[in-house]
MARFI-239930 format. One line per 8 residues: number of its first residue (from 1); their letters; for each residue x, y, z of N, C-alpha, C. Coordinates in steps of 0.2 Angstrom, whole numbers, plus 5000, padded with zeros to 4 digits. Layout:
BEGIN
NUM = a = X/Y/Z/X/Y/Z/X/Y/Z; ...
// end
This chain:
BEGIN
1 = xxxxxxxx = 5142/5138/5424/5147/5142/5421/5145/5150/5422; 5149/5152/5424/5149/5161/5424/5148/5164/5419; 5141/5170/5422/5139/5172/5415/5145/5177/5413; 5145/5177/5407/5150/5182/5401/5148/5190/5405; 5151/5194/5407/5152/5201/5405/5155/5206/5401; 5151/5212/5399/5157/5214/5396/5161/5217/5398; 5167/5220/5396/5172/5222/5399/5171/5229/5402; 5171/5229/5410/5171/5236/5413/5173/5242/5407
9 = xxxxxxxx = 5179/5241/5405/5180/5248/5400/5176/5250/5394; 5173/5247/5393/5167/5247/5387/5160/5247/5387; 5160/5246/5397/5153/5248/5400/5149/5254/5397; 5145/5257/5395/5143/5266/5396/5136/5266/5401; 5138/5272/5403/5132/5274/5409/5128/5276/5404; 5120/5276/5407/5116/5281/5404/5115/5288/5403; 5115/5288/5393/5117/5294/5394/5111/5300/5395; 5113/5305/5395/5109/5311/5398/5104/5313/5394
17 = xxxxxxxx = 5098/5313/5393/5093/5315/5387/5095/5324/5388; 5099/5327/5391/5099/5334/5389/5104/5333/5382; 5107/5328/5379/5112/5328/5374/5107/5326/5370; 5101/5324/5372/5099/5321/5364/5094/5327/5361; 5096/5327/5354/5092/5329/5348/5084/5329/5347; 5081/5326/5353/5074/5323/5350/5071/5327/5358; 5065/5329/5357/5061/5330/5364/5055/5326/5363; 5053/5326/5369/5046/5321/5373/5041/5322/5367
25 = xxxxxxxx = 5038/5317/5367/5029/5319/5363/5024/5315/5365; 5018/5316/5366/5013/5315/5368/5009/5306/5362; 5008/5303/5367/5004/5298/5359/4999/5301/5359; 4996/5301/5350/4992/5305/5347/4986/5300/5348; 4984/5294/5354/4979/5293/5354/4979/5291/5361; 4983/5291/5367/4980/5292/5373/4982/5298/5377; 4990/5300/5373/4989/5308/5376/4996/5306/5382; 4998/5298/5382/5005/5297/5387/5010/5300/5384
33 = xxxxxxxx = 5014/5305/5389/5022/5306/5387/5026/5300/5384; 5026/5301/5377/5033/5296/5376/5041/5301/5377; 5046/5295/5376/5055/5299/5378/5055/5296/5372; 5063/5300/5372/5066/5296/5364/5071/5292/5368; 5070/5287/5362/5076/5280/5364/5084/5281/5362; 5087/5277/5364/5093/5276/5362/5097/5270/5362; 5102/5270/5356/5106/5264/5357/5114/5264/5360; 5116/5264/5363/5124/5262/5365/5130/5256/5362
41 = xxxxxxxx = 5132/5257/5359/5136/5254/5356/5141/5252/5362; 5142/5243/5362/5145/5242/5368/5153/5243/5368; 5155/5242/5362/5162/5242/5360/5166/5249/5359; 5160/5254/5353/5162/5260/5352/5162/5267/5359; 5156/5264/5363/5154/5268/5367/5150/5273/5363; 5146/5274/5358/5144/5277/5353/5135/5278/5354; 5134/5283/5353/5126/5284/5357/5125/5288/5352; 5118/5282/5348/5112/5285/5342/5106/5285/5348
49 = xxxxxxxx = 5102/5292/5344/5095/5292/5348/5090/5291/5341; 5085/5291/5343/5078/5290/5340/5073/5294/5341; 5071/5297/5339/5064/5301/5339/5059/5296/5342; 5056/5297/5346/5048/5297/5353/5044/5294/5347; 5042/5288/5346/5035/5286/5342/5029/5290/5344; 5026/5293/5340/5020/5294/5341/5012/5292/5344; 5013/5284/5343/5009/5279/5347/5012/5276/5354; 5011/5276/5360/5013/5270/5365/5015/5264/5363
57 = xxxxxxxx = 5017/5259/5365/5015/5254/5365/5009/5250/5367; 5007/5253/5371/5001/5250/5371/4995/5252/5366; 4994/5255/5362/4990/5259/5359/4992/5255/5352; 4998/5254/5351/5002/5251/5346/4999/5243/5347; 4999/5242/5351/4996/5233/5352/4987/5232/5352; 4987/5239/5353/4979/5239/5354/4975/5239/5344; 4982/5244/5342/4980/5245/5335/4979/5237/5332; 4985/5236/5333/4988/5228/5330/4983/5224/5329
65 = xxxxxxxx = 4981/5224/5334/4976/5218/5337/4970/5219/5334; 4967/5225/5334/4960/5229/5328/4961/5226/5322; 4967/5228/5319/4971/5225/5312/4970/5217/5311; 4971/5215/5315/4970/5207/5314/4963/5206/5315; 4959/5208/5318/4952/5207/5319/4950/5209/5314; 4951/5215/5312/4948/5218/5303/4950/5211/5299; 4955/5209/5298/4957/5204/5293/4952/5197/5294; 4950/5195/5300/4946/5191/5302/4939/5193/5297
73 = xxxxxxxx = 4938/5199/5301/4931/5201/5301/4928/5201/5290; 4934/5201/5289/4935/5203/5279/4934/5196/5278; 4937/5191/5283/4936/5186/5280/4929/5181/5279; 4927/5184/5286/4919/5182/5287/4913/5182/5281; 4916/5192/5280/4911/5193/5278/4903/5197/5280; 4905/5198/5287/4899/5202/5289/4899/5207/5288; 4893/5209/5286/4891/5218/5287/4891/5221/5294; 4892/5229/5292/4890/5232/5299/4885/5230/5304
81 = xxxxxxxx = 4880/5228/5301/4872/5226/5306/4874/5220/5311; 4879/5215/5305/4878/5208/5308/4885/5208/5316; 4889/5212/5314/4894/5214/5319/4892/5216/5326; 4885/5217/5324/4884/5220/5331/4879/5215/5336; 4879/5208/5330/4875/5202/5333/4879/5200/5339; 4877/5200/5345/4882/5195/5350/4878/5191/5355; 4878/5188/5358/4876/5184/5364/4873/5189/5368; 4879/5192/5372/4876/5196/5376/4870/5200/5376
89 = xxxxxxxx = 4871/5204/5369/4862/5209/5368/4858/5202/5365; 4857/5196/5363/4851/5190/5361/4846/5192/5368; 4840/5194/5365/4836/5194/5368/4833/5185/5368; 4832/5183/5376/4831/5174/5375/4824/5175/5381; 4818/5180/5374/4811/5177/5376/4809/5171/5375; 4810/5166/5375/4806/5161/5375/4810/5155/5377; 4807/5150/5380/4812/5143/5382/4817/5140/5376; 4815/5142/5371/4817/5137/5364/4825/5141/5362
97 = xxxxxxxx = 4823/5148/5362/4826/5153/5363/4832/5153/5369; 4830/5152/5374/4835/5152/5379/4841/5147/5379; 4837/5141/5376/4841/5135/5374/4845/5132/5370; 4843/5138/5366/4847/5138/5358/4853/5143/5361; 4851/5147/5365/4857/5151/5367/4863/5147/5371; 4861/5145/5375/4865/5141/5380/4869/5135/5375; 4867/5134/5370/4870/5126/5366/4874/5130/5360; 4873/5137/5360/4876/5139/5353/4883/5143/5357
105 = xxxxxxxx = 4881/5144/5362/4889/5149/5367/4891/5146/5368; 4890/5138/5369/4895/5132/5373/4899/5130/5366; 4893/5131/5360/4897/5130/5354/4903/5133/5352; 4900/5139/5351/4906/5144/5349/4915/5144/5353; 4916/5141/5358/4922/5140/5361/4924/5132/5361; 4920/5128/5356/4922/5121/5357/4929/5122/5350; 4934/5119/5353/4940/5120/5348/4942/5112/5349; 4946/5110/5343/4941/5110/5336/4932/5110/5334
113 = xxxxxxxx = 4929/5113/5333/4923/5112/5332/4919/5106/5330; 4914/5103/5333/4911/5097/5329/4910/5097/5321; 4909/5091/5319/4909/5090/5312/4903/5089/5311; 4896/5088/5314/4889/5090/5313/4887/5097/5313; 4883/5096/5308/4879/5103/5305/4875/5106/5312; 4873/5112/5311/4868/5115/5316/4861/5117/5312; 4856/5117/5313/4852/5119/5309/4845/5121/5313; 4846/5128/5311/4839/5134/5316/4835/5136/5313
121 = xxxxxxxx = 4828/5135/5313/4822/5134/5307/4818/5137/5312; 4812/5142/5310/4808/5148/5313/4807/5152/5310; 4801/5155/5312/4795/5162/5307/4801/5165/5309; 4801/5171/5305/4807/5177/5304/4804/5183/5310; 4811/5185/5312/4810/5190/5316/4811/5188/5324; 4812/5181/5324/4814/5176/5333/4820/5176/5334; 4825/5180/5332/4835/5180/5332/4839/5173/5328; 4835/5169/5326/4840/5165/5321/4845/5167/5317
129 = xxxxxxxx = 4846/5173/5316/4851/5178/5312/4854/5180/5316; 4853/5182/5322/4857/5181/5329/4860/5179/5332; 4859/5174/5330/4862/5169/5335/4867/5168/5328; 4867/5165/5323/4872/5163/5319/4874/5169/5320; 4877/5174/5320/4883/5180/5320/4884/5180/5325; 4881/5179/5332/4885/5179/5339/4889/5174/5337; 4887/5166/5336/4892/5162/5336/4902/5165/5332; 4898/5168/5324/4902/5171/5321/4907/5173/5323
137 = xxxxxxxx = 4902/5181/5328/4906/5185/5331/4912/5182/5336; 4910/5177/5340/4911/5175/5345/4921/5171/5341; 4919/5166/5336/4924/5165/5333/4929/5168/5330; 4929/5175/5328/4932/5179/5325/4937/5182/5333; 4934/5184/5340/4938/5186/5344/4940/5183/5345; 4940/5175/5343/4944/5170/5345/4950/5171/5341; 4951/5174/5335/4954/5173/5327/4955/5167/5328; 4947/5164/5324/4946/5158/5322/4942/5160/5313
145 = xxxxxxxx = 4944/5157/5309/4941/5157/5304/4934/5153/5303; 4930/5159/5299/4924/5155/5299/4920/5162/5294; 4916/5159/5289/4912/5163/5282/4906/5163/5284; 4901/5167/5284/4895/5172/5284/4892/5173/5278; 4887/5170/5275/4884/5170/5268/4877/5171/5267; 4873/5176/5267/4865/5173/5266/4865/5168/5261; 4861/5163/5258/4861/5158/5252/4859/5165/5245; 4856/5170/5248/4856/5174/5242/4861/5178/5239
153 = xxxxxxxx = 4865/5179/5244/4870/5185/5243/4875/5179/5242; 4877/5172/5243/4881/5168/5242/4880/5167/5233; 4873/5164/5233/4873/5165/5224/4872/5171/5222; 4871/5176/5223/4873/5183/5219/4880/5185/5217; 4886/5181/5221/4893/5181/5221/4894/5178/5217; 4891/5170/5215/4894/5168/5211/4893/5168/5205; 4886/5171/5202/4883/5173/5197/4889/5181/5192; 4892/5184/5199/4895/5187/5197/4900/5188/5193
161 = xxxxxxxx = 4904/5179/5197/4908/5176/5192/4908/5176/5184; 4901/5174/5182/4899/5175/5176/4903/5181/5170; 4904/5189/5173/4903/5193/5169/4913/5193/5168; 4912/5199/5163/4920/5198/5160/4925/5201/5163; 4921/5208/5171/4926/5209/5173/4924/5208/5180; 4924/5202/5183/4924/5198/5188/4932/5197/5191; 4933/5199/5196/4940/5197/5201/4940/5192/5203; 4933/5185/5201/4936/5181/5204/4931/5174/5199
169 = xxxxxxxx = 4935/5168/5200/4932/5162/5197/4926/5159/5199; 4923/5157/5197/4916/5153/5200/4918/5148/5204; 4924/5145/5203/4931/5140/5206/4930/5142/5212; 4933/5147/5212/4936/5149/5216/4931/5153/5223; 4926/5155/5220/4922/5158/5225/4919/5149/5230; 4918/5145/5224/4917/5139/5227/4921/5136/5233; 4926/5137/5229/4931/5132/5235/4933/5138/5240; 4930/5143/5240/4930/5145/5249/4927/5145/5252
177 = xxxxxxxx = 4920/5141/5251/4915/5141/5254/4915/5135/5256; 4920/5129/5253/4918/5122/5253/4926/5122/5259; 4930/5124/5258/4934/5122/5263/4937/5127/5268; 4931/5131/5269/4931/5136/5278/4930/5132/5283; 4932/5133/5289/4932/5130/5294/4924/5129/5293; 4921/5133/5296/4913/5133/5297/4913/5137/5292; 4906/5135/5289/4903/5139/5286/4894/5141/5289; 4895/5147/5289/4887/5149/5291/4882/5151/5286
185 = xxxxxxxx = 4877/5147/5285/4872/5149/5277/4864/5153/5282; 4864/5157/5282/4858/5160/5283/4854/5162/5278; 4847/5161/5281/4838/5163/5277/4840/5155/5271; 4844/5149/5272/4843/5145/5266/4834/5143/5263; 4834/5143/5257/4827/5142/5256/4822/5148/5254; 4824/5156/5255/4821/5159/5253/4823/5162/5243; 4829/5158/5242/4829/5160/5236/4826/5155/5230; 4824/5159/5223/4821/5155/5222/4823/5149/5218
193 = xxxxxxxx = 4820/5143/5218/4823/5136/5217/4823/5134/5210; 4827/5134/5206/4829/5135/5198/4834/5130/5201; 4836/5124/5194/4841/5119/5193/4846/5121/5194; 4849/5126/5192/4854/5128/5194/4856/5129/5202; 4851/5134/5207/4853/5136/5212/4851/5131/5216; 4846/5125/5214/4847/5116/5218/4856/5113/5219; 4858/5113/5212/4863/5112/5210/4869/5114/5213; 4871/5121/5214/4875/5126/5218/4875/5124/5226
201 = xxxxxxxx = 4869/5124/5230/4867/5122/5234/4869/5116/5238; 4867/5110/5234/4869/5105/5235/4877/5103/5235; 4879/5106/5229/4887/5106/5229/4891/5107/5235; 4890/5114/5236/4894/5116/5243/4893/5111/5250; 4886/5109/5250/4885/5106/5255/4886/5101/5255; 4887/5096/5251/4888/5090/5250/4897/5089/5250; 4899/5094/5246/4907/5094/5248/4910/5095/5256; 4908/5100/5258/4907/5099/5267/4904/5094/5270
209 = xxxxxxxx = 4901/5090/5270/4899/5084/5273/4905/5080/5270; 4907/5081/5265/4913/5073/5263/4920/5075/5268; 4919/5080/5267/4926/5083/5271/4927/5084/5276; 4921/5085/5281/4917/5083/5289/4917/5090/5293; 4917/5093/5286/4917/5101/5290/4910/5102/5291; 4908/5107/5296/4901/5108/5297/4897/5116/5296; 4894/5112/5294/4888/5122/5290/4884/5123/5299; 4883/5130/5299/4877/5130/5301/4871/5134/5301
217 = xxxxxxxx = 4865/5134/5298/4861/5135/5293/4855/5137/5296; 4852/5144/5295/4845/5145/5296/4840/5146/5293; 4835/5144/5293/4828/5144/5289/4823/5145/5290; 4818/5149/5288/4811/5150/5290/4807/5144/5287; 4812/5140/5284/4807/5132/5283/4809/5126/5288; 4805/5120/5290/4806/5115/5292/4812/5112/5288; 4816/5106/5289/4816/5100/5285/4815/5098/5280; 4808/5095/5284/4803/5093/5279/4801/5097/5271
225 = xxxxxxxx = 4800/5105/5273/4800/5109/5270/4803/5111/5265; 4811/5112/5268/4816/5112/5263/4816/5105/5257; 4815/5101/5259/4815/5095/5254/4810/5093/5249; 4805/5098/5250/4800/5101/5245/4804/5106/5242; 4805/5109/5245/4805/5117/5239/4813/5115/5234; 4817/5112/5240/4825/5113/5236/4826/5107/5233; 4828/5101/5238/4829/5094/5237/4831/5091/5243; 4826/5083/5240/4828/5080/5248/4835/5078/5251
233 = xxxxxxxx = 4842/5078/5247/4847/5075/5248/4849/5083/5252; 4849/5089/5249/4850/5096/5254/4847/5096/5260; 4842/5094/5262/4836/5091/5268/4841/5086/5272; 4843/5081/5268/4844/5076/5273/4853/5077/5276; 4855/5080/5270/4866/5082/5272/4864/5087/5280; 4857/5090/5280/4858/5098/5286/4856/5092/5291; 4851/5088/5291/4849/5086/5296/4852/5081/5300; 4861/5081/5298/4865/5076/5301/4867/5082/5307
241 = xxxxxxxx = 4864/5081/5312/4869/5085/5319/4863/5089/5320; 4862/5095/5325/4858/5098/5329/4854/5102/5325; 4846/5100/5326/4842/5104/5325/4836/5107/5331; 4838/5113/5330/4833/5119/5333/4829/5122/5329; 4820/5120/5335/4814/5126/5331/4816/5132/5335; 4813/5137/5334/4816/5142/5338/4806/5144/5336; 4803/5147/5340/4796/5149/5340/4794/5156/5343; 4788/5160/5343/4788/5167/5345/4785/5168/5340
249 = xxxxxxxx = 4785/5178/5345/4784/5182/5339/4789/5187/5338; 4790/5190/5333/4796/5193/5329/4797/5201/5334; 4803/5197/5337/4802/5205/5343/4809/5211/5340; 4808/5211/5336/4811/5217/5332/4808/5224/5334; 4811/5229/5334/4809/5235/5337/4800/5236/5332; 4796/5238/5336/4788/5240/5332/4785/5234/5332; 4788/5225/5332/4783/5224/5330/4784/5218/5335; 4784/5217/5341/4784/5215/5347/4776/5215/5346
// end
């Protein structure tokens, strides 16, 4: 079938920018000349202009795209520090270190993600915080969703729940934490172990495990370790799926 035209008499040529009301402007973030637009009415012959945006479009999609990443980045949770954790700058002194790296970049781009936990146990200062935000970072440029919690600043939120002007439920701070894609719990085990925070603990984890979603979890304790200080059913929910010792010395600026 012959494509439809419209009728030569109701064609319009391009009309003249010396007629139009609007001049050129610069975008106020790369500095390219925009024009002002125009619409032609095919039937009227009738020509509206527009004023030059401001932004290019490409600066506008650059923006867009930031915006969507902020929304990601909000929903993580990371602070400035941990945002600047990536693959790239891990320093991988050591073989254990090296290893952890190469099994945690292979992870971060596995879509859908496995349903076993990850868990990276090591003296402080070896990048086990590291590596859990590269991962992070790594699923956030994906815009994949995924939560960022130390186990202290997780119960410090929910505690918060408790007071009378709290914006949010103790419910509620729960059930985001139990049904995030991943969840990332870092330092678990340095808080300290009261019924309550065994209780909190285990909840979260134990509801991710029934729902076959996966934590993944760093420690300056073993296993073993953890199952002393917290409870052996917390011990045993982490220990389903990969565990990494990461060993060294704490190569943080000074104390290499």
């Amino acid at each position: 079938m012959p494509e439809k035209q419209i009728p030569q008499s109701i064609q319009s040529e391009q009309p003249s920018i010396s007629n139009c009301p609007y001049g050129p402007v610069k975008c106020k973030d790369c500095g390219e000349e925009q024009y002002p637009i125009h619409f032609t009415n095919p039937y009227t012959e009738a020509i509206r202009w527009f004023p030059a945006t401001e932004i290019c479009d490409n600066c506008e999609k650059i923006k867009t795209e930031i915006r969507n990443l902020e929304e990601f980045y909000a929903y993580a949770g990371l602070d400035a520090r941990h945002k600047t954790m990536i693959f790239e700058n891990f320093k991988t002194l050591t073989e254990q270190a090296r290893q952890a790296w190469i099994f945690l970049s292979a992870y971060a781009f596995k879509s859908p993600l496995p349903t076993a936990n990850v868990f990276i146990f090591g003296p402080v200062g070896i990048g086990k915080t590291h590596l859990a935000c590269a991962v992070v970072n790594s699923l956030i440029q994906q815009k994949r969703y995924v939560r960022f919690r130390t186990t202290v600043g997780l119960l410090k939120q929910i505690k918060e729940t408790f007071g009378p002007k709290s914006g949010a439920t103790e419910e509620q701070i729960i059930w985001r934490l139990t049904t995030t894609p991943l969840l990332v719990l870092d330092d678990i085990g340095v808080e300290r172990p009261t019924d309550w925070v065994k209780e909190i603990i285990y909840y979260i984890i134990d509801e991710r495990y029934n729902s076959l979603l996966p934590i993944l979890a760093t420690s300056n304790y073993s296993l073993g370790e953890l199952s002393e200080k917290l409870d052996d059913r917390i011990a045993s929910r982490l220990s389903e799926g990969r565990i990494m010792k990461l060993d060294g010395r704490d190569y943080r600026p000074g104390r290499v």
